[in-house]
Every structure is written in structure tokens, then in C-alpha cells.
C-alpha beads as a LAMMPS data file, in Angstrom:
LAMMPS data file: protein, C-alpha beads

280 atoms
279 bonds

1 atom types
1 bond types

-500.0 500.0 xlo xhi
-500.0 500.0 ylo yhi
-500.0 500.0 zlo zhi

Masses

1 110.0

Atoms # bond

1 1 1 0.000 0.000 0.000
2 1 1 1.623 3.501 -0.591
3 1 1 2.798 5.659 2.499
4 1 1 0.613 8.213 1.335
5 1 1 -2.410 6.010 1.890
6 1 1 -1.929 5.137 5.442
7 1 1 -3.002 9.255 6.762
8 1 1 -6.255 8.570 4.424
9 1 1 -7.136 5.230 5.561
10 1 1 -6.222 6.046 9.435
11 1 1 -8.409 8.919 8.985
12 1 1 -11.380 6.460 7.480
13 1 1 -10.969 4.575 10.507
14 1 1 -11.157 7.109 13.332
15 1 1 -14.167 7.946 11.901
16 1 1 -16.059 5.067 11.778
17 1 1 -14.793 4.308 15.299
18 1 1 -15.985 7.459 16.553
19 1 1 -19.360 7.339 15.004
20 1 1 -22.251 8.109 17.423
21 1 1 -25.147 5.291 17.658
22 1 1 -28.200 7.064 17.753
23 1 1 -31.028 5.825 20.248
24 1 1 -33.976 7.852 19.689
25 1 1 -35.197 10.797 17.495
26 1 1 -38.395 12.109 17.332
27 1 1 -38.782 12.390 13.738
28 1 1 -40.426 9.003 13.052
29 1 1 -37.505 7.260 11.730
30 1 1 -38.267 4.165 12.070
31 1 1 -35.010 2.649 13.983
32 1 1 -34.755 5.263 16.528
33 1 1 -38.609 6.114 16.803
34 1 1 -40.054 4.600 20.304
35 1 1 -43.439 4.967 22.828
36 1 1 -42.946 6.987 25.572
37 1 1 -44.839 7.888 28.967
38 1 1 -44.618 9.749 31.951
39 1 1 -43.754 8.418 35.152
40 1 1 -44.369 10.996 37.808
41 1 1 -44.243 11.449 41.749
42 1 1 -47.965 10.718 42.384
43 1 1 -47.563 7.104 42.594
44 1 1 -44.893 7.732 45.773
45 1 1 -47.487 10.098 47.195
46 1 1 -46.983 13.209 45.255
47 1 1 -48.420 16.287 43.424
48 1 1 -45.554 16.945 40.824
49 1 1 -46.493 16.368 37.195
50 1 1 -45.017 16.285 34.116
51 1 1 -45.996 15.840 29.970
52 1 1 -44.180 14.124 27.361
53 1 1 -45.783 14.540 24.368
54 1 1 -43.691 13.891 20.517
55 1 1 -44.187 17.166 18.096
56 1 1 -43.443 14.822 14.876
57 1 1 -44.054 18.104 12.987
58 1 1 -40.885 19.759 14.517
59 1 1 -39.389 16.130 14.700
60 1 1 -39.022 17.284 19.321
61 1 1 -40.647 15.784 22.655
62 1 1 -42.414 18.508 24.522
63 1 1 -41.329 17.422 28.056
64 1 1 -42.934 20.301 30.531
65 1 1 -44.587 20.270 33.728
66 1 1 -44.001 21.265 37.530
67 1 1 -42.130 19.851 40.449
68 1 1 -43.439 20.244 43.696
69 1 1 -42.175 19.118 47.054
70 1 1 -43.991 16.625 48.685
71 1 1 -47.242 16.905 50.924
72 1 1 -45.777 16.655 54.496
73 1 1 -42.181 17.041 53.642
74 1 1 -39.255 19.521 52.308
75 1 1 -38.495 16.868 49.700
76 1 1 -38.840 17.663 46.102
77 1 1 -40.870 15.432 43.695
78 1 1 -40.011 14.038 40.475
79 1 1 -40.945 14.197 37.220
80 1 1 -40.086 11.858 33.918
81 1 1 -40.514 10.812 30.176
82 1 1 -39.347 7.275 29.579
83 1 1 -39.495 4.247 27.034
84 1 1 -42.454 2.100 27.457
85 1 1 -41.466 -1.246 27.835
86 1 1 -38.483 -3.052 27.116
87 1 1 -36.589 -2.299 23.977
88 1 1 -34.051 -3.929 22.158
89 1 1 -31.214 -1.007 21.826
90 1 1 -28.086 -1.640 19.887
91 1 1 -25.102 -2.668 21.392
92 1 1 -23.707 0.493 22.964
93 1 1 -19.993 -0.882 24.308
94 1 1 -17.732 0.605 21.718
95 1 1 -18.713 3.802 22.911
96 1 1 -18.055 6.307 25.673
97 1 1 -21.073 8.827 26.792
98 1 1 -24.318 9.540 26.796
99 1 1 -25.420 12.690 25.089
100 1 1 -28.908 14.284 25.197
101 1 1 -29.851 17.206 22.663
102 1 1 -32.185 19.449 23.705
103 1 1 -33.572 22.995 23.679
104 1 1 -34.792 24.879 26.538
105 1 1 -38.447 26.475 26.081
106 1 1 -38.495 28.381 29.427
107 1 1 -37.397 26.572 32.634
108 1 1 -36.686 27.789 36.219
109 1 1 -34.545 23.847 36.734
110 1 1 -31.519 23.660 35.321
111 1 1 -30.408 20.049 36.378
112 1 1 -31.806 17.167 34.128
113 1 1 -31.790 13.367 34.857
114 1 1 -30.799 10.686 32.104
115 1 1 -31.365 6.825 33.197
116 1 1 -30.503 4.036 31.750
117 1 1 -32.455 0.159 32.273
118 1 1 -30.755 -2.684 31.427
119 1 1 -31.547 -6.085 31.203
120 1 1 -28.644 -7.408 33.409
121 1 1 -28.987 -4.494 36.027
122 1 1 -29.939 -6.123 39.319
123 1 1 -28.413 -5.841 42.866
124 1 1 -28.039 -8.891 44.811
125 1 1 -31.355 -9.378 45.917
126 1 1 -32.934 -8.945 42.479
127 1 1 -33.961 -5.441 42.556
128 1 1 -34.016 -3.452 39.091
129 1 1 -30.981 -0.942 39.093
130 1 1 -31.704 2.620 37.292
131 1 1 -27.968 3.853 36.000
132 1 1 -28.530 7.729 36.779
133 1 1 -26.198 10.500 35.577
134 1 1 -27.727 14.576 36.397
135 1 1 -27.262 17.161 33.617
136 1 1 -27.056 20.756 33.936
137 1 1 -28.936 22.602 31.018
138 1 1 -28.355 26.563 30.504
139 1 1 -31.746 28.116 31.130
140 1 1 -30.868 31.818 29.516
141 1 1 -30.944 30.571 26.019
142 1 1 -33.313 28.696 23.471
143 1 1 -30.163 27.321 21.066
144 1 1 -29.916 23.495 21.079
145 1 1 -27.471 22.185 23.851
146 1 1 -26.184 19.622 24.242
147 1 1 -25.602 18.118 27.661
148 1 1 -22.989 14.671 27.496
149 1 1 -22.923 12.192 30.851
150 1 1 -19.552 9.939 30.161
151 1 1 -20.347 6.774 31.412
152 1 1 -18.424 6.447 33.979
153 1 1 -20.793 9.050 36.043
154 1 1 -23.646 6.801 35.768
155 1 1 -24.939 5.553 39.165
156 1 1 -26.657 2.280 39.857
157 1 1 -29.941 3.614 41.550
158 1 1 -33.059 2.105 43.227
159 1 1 -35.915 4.393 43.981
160 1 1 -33.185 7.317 43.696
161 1 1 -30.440 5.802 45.995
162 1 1 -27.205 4.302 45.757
163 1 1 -27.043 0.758 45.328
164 1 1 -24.147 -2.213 44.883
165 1 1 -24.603 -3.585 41.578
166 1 1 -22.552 -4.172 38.039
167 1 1 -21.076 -1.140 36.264
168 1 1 -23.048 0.566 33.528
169 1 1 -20.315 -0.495 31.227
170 1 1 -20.509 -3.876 31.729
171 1 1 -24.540 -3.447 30.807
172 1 1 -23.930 -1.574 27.620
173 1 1 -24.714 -4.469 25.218
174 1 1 -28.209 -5.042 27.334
175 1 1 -30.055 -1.433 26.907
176 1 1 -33.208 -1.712 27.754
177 1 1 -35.253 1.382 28.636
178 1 1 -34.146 5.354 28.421
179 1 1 -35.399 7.626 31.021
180 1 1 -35.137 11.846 31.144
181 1 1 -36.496 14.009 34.106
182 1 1 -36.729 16.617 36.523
183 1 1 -36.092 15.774 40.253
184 1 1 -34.876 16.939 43.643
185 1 1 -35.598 20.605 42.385
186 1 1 -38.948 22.554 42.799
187 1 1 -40.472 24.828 39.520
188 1 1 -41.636 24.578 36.353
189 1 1 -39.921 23.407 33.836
190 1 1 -40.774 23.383 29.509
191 1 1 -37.919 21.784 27.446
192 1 1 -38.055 19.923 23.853
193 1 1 -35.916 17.002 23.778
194 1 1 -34.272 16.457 20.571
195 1 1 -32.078 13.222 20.246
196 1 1 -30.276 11.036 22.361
197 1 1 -27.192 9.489 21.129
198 1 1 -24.228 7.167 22.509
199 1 1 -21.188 9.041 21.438
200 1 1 -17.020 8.251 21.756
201 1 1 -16.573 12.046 22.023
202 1 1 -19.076 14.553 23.789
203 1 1 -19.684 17.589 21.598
204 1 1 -17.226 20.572 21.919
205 1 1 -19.464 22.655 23.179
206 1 1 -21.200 19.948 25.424
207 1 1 -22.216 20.415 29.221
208 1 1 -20.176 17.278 31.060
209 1 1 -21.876 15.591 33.494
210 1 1 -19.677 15.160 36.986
211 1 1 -20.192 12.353 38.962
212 1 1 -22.940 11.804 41.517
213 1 1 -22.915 11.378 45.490
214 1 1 -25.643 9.767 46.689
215 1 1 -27.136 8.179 49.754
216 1 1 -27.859 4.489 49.679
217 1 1 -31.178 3.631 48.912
218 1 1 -34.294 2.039 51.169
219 1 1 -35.851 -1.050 50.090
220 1 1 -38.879 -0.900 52.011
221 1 1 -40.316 -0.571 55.544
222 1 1 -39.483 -1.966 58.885
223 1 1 -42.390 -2.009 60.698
224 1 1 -45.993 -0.535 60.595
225 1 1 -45.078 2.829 61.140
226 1 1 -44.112 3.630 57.298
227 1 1 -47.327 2.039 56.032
228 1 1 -48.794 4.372 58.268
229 1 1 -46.698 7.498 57.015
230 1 1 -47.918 6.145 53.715
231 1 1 -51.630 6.993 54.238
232 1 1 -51.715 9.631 56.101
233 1 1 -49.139 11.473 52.690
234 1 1 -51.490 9.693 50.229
235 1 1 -54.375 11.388 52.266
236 1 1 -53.261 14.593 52.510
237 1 1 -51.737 14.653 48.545
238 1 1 -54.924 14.373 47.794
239 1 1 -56.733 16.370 49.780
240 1 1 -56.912 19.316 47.574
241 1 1 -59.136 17.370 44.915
242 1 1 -61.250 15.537 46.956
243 1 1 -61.014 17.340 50.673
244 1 1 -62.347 15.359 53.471
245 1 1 -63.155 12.067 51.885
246 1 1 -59.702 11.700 50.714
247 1 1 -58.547 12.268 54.769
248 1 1 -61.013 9.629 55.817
249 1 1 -59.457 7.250 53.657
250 1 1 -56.158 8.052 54.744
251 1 1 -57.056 7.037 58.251
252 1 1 -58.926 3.619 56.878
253 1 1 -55.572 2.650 55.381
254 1 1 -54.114 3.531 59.165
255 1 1 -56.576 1.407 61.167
256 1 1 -55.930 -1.261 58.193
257 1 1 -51.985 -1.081 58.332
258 1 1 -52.133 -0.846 63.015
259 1 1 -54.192 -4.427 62.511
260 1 1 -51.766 -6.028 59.516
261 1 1 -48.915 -5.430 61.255
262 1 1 -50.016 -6.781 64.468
263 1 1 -50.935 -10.252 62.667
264 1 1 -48.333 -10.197 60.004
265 1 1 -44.295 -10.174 59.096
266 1 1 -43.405 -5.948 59.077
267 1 1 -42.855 -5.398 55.922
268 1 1 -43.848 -3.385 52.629
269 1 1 -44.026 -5.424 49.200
270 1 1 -42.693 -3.202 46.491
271 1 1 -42.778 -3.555 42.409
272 1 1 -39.720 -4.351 40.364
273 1 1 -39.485 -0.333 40.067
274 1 1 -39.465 0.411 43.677
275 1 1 -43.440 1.443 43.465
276 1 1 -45.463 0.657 46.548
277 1 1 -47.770 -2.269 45.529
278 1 1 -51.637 -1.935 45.889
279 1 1 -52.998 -2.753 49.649
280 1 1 -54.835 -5.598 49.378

Bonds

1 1 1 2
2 1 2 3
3 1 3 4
4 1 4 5
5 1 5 6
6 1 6 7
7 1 7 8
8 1 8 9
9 1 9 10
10 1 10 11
11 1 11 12
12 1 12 13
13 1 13 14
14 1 14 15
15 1 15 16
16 1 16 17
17 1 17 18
18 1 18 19
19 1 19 20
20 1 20 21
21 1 21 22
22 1 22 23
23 1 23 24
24 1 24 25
25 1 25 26
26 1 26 27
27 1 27 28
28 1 28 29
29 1 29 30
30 1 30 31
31 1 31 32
32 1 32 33
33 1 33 34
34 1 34 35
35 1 35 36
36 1 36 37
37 1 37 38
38 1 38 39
39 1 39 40
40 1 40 41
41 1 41 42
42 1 42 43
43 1 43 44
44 1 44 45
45 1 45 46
46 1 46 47
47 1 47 48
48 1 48 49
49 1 49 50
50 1 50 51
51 1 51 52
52 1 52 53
53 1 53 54
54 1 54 55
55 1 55 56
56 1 56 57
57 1 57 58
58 1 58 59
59 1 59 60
60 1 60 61
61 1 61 62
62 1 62 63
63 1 63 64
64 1 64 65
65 1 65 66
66 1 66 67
67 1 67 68
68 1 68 69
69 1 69 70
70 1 70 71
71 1 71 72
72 1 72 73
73 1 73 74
74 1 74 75
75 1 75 76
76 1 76 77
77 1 77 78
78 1 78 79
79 1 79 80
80 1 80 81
81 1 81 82
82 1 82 83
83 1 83 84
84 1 84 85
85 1 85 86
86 1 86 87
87 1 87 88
88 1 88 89
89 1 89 90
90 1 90 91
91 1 91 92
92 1 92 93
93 1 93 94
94 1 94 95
95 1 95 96
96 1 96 97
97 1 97 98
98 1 98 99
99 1 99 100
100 1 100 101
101 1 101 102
102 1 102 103
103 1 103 104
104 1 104 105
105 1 105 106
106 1 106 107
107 1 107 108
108 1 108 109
109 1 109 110
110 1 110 111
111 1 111 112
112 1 112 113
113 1 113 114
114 1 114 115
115 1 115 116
116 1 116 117
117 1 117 118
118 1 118 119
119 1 119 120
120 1 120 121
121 1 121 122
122 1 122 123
123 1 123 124
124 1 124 125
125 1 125 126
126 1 126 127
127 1 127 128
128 1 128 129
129 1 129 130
130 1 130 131
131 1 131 132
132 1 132 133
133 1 133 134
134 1 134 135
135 1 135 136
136 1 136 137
137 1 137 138
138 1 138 139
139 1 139 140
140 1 140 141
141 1 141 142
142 1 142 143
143 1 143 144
144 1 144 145
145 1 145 146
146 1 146 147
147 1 147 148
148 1 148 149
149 1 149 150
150 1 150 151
151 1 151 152
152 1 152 153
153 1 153 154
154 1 154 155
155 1 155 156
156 1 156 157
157 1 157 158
158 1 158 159
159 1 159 160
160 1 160 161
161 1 161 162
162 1 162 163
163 1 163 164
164 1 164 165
165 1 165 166
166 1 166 167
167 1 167 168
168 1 168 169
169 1 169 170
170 1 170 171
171 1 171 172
172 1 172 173
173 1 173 174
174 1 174 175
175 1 175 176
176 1 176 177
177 1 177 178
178 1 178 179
179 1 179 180
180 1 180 181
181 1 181 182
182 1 182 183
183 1 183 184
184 1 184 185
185 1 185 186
186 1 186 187
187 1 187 188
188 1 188 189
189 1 189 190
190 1 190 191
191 1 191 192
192 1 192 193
193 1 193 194
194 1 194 195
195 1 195 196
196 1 196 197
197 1 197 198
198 1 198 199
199 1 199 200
200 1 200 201
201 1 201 202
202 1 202 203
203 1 203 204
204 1 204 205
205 1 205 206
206 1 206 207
207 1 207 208
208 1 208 209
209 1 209 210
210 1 210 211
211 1 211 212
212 1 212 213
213 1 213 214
214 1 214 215
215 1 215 216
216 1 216 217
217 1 217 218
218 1 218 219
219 1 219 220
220 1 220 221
221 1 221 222
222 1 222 223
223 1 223 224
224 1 224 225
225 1 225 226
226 1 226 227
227 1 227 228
228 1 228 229
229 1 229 230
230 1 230 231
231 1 231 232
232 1 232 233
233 1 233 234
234 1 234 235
235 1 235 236
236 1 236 237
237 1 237 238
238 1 238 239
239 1 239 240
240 1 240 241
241 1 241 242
242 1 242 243
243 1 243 244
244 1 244 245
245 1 245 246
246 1 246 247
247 1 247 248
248 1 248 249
249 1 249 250
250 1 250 251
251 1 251 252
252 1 252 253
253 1 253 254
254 1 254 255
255 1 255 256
256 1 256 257
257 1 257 258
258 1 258 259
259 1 259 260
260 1 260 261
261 1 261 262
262 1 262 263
263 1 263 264
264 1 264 265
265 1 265 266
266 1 266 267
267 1 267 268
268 1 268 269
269 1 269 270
270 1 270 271
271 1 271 272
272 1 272 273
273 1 273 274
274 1 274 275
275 1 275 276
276 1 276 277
277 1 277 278
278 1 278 279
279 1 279 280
């Protein structure tokens, strides 16, 4: 091969290597297009709430709402747009970061949430690990940004606290569900999400994600107390819609939970994502 090949082809192959792998768009490609939802505080006993809702005409998710702390507490909600289901994502491991595209509407947060599902991600006991990396968005501007969380930062997560579990990079060939939201803030927020992409290199201009310090999480209660706590904060987050009826059943779960837990083991079952189950 001539000498003066070898720049060319070395050239050819730092770019393939470097090409981004794009996970979802909101233009209706067909590779990239996906169903999303919301997932908001209300089923922990909040009164945050947030829309996701794909503009295929300006090829953007609307993703706006309000975060409010919740009833009873000083603790700020959350708010979240993620993949229904599980889906099949290509096999991310050959490269480095995640980076989200957006463009900011009008928003008094500035910190963003991007979470990764995989198939593999499970502590020791079997609970369903959220990798979490936070994002800091420039609110004094309506240019696309473009905010890049190496992954590296990621943090395996359950119900929003630090857990023991495998690395997000050995999970990146098992992508199963993409998550964006608003938490641990209070305001309103009104962004359009534009693509998100694994990339080798974050963008030049790219906000870096630093890494996160959390505190471990809590898998549950230890005694009838919390499944008190529980309905007296489901009573009172709803009190504002249905007033005194919603109170009175508040203190029917209470009088249900004081006679469960003096006839059975203390405990509260939970859902694979860390969501109270239904009293019986």
C-alpha cells in the first residue's frame, strides 16, 4: 500500500470508530422512533407532574410540567418521560457517553436526569438498578445544547439511591429502557428534547456531566409505622381534589396497616421499580 495512503485510511478509521449510535429521534424514523410515557411522583405520594408529548411536525418531545415538594415534607418530587417497555437497543460498548440534545423552552430547573435500564442491572437481591447520571442545562438561552454524561458518572440507583450492583459499562450491550427528568428541584420546567445518542466524544461545546454522590437507597419498611406514614401522605396529597373524603381514607388505610402489622411479618411489598404495591 503507498505511504501516502496510510493518513487517508487512518483517517477512514477514526471515523467510523468514533461514530455516534443514535437511540432515539423524534422524527419518526423508524429505527430510533419509540413509545414513551410519563412516570411521575404521584404514585410515591406526590403532586408533581409532568408531559411528554412527541411534536413529529418539529421532529421534538415537549417534556414540561411542575415539580413540587412533597405533601408533608421539604423533599422535592419528580418528574419523567421514559421508554415504554423493554426495547431492544443496539449494542452500545464501543462507545463512551451519553449525550442528550435538547432545547430549553423556558425553565426555572436547570439540572436534568438521564437513566438508563438494562436487562442485566440487578443488585443482589434482584432489585431493578436505574444507572442515573444529572445534567445541567443553561436556562438563559433557546439554542440546542447539548448536555454529554460519560459513562463512567452513571450511578446504579433504586428508587433514587445508591445501590451495589454491576457497572453501567458492563450493561452496555443489554439497553433496555431510556429515562429523562426533573427531580430533587422545585419549579416549572418546559424543554423539547431532541435526540439522544451514545457518542465516543461529547460535543465541543457539550455540558459534562460530573459524577454523583448519593445516599444508599431504602428497600422498604421496617415495621408498621411507614405504612402508616404512607396513608396519612397519600391522604393529605390528595386532599386538595377531593377534601375530606380523601382524609377519611387516609385514616382507613391507618386502622388497616395498626391491625396487619399486628398479625403479620413488618414489611412493605414493592414492584420491580421500587413502586409501593396496591394494599390488598
Amino acid at each position: 500500500m503507498p505511504t501516502k495512503m496510510l493518513p487517508l485510511l487512518a483517517s477512514i478509521v477514526h471515523s467510523v470508530a468514533a461514530e455516534a449510535v443514535v437511540l432515539a429521534t423524534f422524527d419518526g424514523a423508524p429505527a430510533t422512533t419509540h413509545d414513551w410515557s410519563n412516570q411521575n411522583d404521584p404514585v410515591m405520594g406526590g403532586i408533581s407532574q409532568g408531559i411528554c408529548e412527541v411534536a413529529s411536525s418539529e421532529d421534538v418531545m415537549v417534556f414540561l410540567g411542575t415539580v413540587e415538594n412533597v405533601p408533608g415534607t421539604s423533599s422535592a418530587g419528580f418528574a419523567s418521560c421514559r421508554t415504554a417497555g423493554r426495547t431492544a437497543f443496539p449494542d452500545l460498548s464501543s462507545t463512551a457517553a451519553l449525550e442528550l440534545s435538547l432545547r430549553v423552552v423556558e425553565s426555572e430547573l436547570t439540572t436534568f436526569e438521564v437513566q438508563l435500564g438494562t436487562l442485566g442491572g440487578r443488585t443482589s437481591s434482584g432489585r431493578t438498578i436505574s444507572y442515573l447520571a444529572e445534567v445541567t442545562a443553561d436556562t438563559t438561552t433557546s439554542a440546542i445544547q447539548h448536555l454529554c454524561a460519560p459513562w463512567p458518572v452513571f450511578l446504579p440507583t433504586f428508587r433514587g439511591g445508591a445501590v451495589s450492583g454491576p457497572s453501567l459499562e458492563s450493561q452496555l450491550s443489554q439497553v433496555s429502557r431510556l429515562d429523562v427528568g426533573v427531580a430533587g428541584q422545585v419549579g416549572t420546567f418546559h424543554v423539547e428534547l431532541i435526540k439522544l445518542e451514545a457518542v465516543n466524544n461529547c460535543s465541543a461545546n457539550a455540558s459534562i456531566a460530573e459524577p454523583l454522590s448519593r445516599g444508599p437507597a431504602s428497600f422498604g419498611s421496617s415495621g408498621g409505622s411507614s405504612e402508616l406514614s404512607a396513608g396519612v401522605i397519600a391522604g393529605i396529597a390528595l386532599a386538595g381534589a377531593a377534601g375530606v373524603l380523601a382524609l377519611l381514607a387516609g385514616a382507613v388505610y391507618c386502622r388497616r396497616a395498626r391491625r396487619s402489622h399486628k398479625s403479620q411479618p413488618a414489611h412493605m411489598s414493592m414492584n420491580e421499580e421500587g413502586v409501593p404495591a396496591a394494599a390488598a
